[in-house]
Residue frames as a rotation matrix with the C-alpha (Angstrom) as fourth column:
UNK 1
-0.495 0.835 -0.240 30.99
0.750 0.271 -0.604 -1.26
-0.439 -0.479 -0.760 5.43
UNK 2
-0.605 0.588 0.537 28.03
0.244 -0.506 0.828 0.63
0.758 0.632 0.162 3.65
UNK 3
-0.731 0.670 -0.129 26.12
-0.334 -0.517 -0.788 3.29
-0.595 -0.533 0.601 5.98
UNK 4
0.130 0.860 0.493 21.82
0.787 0.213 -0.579 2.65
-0.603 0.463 -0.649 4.81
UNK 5
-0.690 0.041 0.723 20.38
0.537 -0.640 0.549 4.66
0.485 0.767 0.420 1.91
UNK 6
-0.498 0.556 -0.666 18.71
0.129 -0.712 -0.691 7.87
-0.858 -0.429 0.283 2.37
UNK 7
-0.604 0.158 0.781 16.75
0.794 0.196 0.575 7.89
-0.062 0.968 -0.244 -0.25
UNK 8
-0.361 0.668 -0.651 15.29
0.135 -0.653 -0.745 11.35
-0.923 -0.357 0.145 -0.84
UNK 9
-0.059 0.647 0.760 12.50
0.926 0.319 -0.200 12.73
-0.372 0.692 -0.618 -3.09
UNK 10
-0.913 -0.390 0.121 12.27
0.407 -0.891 0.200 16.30
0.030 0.231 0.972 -4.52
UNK 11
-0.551 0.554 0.623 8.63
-0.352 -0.832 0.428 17.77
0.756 0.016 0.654 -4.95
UNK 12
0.638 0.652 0.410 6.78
-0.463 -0.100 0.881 18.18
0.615 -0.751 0.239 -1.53
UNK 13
0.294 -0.863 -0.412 10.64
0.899 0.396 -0.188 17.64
0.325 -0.315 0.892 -0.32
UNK 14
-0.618 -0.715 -0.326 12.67
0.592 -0.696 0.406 20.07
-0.518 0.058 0.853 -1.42
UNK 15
-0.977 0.158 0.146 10.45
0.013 -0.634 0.773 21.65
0.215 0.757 0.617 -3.90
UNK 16
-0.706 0.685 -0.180 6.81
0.294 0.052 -0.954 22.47
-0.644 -0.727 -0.238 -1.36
UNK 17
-0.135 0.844 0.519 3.71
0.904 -0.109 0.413 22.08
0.406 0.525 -0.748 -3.41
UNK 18
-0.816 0.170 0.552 1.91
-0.161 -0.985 0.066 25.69
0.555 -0.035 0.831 -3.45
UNK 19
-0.750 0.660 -0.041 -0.57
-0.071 -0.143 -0.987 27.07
-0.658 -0.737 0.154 -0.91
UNK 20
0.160 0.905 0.393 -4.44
0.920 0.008 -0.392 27.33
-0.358 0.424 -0.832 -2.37
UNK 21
0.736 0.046 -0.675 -3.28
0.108 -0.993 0.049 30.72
-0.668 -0.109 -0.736 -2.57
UNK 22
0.803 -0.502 0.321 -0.16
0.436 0.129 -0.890 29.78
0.405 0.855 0.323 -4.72
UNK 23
0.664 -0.322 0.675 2.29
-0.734 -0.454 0.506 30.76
0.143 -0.831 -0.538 -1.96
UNK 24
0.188 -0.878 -0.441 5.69
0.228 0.476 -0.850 29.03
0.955 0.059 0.290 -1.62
UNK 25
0.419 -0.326 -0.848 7.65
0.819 -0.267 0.507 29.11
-0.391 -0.907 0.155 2.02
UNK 26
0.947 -0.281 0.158 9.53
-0.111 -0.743 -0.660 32.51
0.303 0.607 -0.735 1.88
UNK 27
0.374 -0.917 0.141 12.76
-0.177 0.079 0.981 30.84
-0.911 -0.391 -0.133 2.63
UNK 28
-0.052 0.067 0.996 12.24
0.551 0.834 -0.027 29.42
-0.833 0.548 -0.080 -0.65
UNK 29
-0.607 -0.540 -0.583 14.12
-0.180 -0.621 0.763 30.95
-0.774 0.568 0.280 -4.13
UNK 30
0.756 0.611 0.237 12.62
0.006 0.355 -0.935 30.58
-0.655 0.708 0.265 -7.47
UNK 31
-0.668 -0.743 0.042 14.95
-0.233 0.263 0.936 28.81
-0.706 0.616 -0.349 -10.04
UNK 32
0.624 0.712 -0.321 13.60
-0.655 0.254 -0.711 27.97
-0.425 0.654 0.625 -13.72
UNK 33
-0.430 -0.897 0.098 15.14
-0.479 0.319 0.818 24.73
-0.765 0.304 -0.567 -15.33
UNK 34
0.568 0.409 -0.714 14.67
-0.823 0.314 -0.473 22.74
0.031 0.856 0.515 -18.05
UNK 35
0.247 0.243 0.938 14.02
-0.361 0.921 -0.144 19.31
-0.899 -0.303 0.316 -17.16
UNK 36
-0.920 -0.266 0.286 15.25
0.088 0.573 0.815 16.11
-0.381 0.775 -0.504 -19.83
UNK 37
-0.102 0.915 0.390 12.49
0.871 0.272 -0.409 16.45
-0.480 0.298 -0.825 -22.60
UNK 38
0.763 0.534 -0.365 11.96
0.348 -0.814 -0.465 20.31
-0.545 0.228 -0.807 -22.58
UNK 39
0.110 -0.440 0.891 13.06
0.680 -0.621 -0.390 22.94
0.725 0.649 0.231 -24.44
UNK 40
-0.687 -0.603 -0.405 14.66
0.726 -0.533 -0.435 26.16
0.046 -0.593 0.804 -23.06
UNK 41
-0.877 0.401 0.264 11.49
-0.330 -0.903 0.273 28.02
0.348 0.153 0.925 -23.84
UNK 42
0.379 0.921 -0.091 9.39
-0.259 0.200 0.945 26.00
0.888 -0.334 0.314 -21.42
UNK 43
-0.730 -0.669 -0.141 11.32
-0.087 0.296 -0.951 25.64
0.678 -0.682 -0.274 -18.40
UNK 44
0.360 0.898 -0.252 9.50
0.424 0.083 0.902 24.56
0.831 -0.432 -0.351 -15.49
UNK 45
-0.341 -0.795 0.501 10.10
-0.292 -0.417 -0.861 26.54
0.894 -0.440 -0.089 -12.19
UNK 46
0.096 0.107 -0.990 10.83
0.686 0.713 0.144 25.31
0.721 -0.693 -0.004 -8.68
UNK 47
0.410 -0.131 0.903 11.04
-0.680 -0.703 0.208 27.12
0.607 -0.699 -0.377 -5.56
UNK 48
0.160 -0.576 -0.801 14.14
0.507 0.745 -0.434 25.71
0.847 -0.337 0.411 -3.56
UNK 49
0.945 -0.324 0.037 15.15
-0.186 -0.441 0.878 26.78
-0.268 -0.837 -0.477 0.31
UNK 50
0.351 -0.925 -0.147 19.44
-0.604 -0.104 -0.790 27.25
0.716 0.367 -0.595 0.02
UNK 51
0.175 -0.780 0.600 19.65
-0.963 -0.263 -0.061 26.09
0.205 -0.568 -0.797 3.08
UNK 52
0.861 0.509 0.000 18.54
-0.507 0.858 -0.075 22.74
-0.038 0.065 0.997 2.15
UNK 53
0.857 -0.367 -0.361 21.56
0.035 0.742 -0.670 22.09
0.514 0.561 0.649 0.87
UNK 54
-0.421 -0.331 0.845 23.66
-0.871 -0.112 -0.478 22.91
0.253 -0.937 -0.241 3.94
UNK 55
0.083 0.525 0.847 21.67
-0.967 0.248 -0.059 21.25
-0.241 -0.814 0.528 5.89
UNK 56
0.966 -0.103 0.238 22.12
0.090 0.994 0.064 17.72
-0.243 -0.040 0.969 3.63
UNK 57
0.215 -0.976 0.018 25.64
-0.422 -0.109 -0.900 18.59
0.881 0.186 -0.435 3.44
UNK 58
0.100 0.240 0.966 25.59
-0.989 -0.086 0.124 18.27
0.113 -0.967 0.229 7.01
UNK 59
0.814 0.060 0.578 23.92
-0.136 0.987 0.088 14.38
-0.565 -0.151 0.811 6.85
UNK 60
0.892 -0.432 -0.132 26.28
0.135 0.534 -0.835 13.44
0.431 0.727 0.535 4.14
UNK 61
0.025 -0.817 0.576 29.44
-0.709 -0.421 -0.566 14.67
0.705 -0.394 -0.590 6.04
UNK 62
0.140 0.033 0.990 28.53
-0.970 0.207 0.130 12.23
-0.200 -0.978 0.061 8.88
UNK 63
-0.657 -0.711 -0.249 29.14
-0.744 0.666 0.059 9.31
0.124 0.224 -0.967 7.22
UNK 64
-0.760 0.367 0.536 26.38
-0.200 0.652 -0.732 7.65
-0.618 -0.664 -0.422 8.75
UNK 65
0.525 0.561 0.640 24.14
0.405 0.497 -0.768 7.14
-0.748 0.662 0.034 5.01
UNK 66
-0.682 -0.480 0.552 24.41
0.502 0.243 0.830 6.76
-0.533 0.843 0.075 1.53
UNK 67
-0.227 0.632 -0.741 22.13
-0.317 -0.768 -0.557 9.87
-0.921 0.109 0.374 -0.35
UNK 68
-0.968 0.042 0.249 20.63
0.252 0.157 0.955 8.83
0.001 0.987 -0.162 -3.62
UNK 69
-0.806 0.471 -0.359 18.17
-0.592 -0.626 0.507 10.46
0.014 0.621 0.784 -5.40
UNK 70
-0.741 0.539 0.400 14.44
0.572 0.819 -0.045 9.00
-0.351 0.195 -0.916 -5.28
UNK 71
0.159 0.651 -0.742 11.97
-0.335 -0.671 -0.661 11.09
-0.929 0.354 0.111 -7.43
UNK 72
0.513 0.400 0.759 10.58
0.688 0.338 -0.643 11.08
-0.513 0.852 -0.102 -10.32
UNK 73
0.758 -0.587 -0.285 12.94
-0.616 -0.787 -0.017 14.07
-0.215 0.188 -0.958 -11.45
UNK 74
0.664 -0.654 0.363 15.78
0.745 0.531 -0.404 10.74
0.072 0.538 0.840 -12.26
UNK 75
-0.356 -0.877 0.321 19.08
0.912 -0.401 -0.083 11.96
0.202 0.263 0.943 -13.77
UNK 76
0.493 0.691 0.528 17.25
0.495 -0.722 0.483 15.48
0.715 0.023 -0.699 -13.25
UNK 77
0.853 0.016 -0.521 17.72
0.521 -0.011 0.853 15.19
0.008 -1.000 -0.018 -9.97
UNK 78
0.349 -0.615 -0.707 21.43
0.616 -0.419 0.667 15.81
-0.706 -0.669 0.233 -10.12
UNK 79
-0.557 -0.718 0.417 22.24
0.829 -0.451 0.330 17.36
-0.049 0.530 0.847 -12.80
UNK 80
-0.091 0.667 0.739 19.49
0.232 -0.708 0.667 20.22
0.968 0.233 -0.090 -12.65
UNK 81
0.589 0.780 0.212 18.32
0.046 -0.295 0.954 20.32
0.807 -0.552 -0.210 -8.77
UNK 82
0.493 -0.751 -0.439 21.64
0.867 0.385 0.315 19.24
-0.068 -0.536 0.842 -6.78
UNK 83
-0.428 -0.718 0.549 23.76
0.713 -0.641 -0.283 22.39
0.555 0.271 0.787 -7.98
UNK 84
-0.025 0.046 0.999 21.30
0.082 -0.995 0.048 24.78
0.996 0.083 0.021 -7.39
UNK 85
0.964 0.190 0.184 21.26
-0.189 0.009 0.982 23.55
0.185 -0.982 0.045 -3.86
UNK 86
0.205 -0.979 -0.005 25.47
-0.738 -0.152 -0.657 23.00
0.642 0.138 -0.754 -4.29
UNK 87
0.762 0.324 0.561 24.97
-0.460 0.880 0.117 19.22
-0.456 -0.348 0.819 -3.75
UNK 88
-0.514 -0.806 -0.293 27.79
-0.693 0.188 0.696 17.35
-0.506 0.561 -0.655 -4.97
UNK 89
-0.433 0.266 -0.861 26.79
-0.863 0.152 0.481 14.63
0.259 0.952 0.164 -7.67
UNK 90
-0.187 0.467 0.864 24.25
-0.797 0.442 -0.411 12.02
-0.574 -0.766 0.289 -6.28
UNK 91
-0.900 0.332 -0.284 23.32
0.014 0.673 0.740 8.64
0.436 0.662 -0.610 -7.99
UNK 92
-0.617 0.610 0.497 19.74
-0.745 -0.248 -0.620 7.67
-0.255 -0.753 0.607 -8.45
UNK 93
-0.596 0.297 0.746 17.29
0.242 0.952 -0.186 5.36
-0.765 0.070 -0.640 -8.92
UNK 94
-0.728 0.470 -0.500 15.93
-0.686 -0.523 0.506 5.32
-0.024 0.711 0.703 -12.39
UNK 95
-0.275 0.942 -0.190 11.91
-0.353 -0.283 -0.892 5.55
-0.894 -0.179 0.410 -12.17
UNK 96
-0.772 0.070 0.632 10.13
0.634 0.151 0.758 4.25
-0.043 0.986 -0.161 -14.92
UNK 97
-0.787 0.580 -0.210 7.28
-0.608 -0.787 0.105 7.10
-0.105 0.211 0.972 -16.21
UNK 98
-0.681 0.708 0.189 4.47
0.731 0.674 0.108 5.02
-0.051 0.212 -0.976 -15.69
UNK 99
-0.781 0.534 0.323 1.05
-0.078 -0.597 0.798 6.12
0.620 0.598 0.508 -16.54
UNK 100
-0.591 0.229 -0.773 -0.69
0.799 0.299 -0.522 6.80
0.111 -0.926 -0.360 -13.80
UNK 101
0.261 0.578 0.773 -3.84
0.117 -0.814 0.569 9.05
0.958 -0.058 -0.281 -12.57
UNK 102
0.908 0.254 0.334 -2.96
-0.335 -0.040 0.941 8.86
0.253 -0.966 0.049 -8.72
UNK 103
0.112 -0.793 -0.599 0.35
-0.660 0.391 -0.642 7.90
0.743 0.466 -0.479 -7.21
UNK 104
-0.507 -0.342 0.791 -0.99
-0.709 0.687 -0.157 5.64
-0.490 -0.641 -0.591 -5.20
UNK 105
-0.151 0.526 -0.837 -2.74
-0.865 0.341 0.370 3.20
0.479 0.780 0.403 -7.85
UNK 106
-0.168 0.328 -0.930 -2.40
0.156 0.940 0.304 -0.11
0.973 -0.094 -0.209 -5.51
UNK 107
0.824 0.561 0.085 -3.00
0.040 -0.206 0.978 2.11
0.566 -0.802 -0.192 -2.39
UNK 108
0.523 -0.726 -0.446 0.86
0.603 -0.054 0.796 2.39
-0.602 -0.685 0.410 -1.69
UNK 109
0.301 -0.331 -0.894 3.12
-0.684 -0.729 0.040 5.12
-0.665 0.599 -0.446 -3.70
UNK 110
0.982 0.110 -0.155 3.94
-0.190 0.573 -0.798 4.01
0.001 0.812 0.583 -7.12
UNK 111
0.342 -0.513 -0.787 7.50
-0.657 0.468 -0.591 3.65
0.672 0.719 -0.177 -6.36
UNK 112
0.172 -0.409 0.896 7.76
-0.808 0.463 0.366 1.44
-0.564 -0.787 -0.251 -3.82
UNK 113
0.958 0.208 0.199 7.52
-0.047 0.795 -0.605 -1.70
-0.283 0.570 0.771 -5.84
UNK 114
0.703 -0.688 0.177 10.94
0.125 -0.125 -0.984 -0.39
0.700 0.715 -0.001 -7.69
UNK 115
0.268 -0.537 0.800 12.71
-0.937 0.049 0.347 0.38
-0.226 -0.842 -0.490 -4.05
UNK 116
0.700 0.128 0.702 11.72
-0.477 0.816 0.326 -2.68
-0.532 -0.563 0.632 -2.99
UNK 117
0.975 -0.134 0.176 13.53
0.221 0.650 -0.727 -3.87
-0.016 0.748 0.663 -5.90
UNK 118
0.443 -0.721 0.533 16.71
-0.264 -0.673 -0.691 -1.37
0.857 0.166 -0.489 -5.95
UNK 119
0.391 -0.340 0.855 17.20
-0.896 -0.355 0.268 -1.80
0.212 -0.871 -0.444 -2.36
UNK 120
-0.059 -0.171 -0.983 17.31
-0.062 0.984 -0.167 -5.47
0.996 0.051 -0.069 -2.34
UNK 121
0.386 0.268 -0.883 18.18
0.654 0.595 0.467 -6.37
0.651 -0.757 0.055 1.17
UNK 122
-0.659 -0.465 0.591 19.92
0.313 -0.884 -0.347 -2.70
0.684 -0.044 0.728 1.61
UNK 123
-0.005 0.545 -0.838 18.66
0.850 -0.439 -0.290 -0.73
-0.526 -0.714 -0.462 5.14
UNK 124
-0.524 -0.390 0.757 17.25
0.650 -0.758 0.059 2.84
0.551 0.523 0.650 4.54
UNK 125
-0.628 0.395 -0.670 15.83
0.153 -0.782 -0.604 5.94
-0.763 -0.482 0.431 5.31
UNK 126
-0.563 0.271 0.781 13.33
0.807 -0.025 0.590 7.22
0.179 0.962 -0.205 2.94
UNK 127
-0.731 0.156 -0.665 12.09
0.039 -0.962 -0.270 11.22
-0.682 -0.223 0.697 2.82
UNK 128
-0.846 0.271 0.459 9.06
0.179 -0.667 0.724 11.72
0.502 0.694 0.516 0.80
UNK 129
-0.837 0.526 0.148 5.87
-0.547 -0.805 -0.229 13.46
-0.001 -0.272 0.962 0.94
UNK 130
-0.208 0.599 -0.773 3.47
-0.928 0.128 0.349 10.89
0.308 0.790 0.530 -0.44
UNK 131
-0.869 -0.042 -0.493 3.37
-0.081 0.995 0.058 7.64
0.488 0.090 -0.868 1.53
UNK 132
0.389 0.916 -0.094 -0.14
-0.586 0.325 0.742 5.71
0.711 -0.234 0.664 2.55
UNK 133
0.277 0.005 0.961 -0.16
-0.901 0.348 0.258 3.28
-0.333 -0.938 0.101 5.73
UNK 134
0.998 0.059 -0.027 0.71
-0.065 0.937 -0.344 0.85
0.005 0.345 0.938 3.34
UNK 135
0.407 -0.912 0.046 3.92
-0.154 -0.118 -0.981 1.97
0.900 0.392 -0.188 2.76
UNK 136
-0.057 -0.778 0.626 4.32
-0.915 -0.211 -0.345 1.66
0.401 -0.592 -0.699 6.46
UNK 137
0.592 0.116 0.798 3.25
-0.441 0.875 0.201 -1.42
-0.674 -0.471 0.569 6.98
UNK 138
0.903 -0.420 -0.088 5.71
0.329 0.810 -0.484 -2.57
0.275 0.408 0.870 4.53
UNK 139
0.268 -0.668 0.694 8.49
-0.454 -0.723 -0.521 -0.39
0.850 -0.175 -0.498 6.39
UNK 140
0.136 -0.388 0.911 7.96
-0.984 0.051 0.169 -2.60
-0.112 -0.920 -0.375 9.05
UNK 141
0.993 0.108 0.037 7.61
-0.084 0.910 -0.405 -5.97
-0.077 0.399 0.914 7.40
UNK 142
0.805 -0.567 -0.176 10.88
0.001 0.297 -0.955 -5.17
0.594 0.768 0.240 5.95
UNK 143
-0.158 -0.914 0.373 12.58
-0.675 -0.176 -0.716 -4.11
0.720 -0.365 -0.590 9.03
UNK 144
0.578 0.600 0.554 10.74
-0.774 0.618 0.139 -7.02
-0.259 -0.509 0.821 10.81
UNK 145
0.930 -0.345 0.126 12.70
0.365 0.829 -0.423 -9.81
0.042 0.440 0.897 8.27
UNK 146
0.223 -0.972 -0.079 16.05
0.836 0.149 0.529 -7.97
-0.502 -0.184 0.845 9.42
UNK 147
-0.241 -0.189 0.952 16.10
0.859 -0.497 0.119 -5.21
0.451 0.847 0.282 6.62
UNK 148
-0.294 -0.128 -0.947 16.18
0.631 -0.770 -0.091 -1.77
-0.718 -0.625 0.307 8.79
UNK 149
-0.691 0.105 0.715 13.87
0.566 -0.537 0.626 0.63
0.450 0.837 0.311 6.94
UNK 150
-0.519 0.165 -0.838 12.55
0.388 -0.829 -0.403 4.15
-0.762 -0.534 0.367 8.31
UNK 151
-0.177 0.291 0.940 10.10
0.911 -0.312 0.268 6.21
0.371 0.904 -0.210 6.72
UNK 152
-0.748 -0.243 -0.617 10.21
0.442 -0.877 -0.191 10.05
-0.495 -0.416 0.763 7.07
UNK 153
0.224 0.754 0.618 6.88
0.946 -0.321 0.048 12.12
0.235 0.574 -0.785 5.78
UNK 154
-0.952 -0.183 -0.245 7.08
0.203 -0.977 -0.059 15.88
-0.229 -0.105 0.968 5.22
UNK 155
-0.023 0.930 -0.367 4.22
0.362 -0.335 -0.870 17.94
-0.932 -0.153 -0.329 5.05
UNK 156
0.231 -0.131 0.964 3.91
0.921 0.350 -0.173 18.84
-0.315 0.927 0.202 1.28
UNK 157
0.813 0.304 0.497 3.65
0.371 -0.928 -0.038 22.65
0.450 0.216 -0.867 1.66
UNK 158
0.941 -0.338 0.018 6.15
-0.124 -0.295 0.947 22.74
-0.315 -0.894 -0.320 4.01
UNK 159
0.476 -0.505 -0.720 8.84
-0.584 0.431 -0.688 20.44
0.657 0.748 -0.090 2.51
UNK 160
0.053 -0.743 -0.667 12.22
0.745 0.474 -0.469 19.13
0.665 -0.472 0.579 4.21
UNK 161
0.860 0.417 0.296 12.54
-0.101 -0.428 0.898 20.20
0.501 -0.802 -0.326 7.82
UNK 162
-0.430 -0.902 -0.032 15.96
-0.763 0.382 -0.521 20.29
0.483 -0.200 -0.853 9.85
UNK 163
0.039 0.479 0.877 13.96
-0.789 0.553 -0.267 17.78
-0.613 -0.681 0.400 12.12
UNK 164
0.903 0.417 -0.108 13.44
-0.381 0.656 -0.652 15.30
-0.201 0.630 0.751 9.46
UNK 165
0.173 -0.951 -0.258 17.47
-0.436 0.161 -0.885 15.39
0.883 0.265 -0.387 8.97
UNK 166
-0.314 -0.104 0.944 17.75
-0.937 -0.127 -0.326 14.82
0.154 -0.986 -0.058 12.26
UNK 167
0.458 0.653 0.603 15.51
-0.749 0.649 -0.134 12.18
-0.479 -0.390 0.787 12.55
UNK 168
0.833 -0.356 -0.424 17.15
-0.275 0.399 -0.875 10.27
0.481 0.845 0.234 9.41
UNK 169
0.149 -0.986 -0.070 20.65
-0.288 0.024 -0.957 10.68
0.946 0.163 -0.280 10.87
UNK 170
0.247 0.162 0.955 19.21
-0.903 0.397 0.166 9.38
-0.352 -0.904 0.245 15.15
UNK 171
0.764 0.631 0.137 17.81
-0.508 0.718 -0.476 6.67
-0.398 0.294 0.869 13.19
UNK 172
0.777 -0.567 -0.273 20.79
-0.213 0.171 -0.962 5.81
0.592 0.806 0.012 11.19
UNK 173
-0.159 -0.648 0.745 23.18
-0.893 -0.228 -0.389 6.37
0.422 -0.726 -0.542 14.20
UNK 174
0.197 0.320 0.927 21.12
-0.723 0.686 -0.083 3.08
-0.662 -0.654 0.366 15.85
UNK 175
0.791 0.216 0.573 21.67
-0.192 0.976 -0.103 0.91
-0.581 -0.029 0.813 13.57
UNK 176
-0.057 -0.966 0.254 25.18
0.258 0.232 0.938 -1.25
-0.965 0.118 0.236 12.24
UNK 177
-0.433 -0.714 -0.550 26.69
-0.726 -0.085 0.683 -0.80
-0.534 0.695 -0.482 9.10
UNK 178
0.838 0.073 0.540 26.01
0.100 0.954 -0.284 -3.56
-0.536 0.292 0.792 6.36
UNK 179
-0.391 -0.834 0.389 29.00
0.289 0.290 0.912 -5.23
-0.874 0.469 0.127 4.60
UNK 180
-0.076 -0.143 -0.987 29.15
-0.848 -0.510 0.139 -3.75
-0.524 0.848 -0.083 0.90
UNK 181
-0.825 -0.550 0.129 28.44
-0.309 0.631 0.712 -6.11
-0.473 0.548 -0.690 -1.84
């Protein structure tokens, strides 16, 4: 039996958009990496909380989901943002780089469309910063037609919360198992 996906995102997640002031939480480290693309003399830097990764150690230990990566960060994700948070190796969903001014262009985040697709008939959680009322009204459509799907908003500035883990892993706790395949 397969536990749902948690599907989690990384900036205005794990990585909390700056105050107006350019302020970061002060739980939160600065790390520079260098993202597929760049060069070592342009790293881009993030500002990560440690205990984040505790804390989804934690969910993942319970058995009760399946973590993969949803962000635009792709392969990034683990090989650049996972360590420094001493994540073991996640799989994700590879994003395509559309060209976008807004990421909601049809009034729902740009990737849902590609979930929708990835997940197939898969239950999930889903952590990001960025969803519109559309996104919940298709959260419930989907868990309406049988398909068990939870959305979880953080506050961008703020990021991931232990609450939000919490919530993810109640939520998960309530509903069965699907058969692998």
């Amino acid at each position: 039996m397969r536990p749902p996906y948690l599907l989690l995102d990384i900036d205005g997640v794990l990585i909390p958009f700056p105050t107006a002031d350019g302020t970061t939480p002060a739980t939160h480290t600065r790390h520079d990496v260098v993202p597929t693309g760049r060069s070592a003399d342009n790293p881009v830097t993030v500002w990560l909380d440690p205990a984040h990764g505790r804390l989804l150690m934690d969910v993942i230990r319970t058995g009760l989901v399946t973590p993969v990566w949803c962000t635009s960060w792709r392969q990034d994700a683990t090989t650049l943002i996972g360590p420094l948070l001493g994540l073991p190796p996640l799989p994700h969903i590879d994003l395509p780089r559309p060209r976008i001014t807004t990421s909601h262009p049809d009034g729902y985040l740009w990737k849902r469309d590609h979930v929708d697709t990835w997940l197939g008939d898969a239950p999930a959680v889903w952590i990001d910063d960025d969803f519109t009322a559309l996104d919940h009204d298709w959260a419930t459509a989907r868990t309406a037609r049988g398909t068990a799907t939870h959305l979880i908003q953080t506050d961008p500035r703020a990021g991931l919360q232990a609450e939000h883990l919490t919530q993810a892993t109640t939520w998960a706790a309530r509903i069965p198992a699907v058969r692998a395949g």
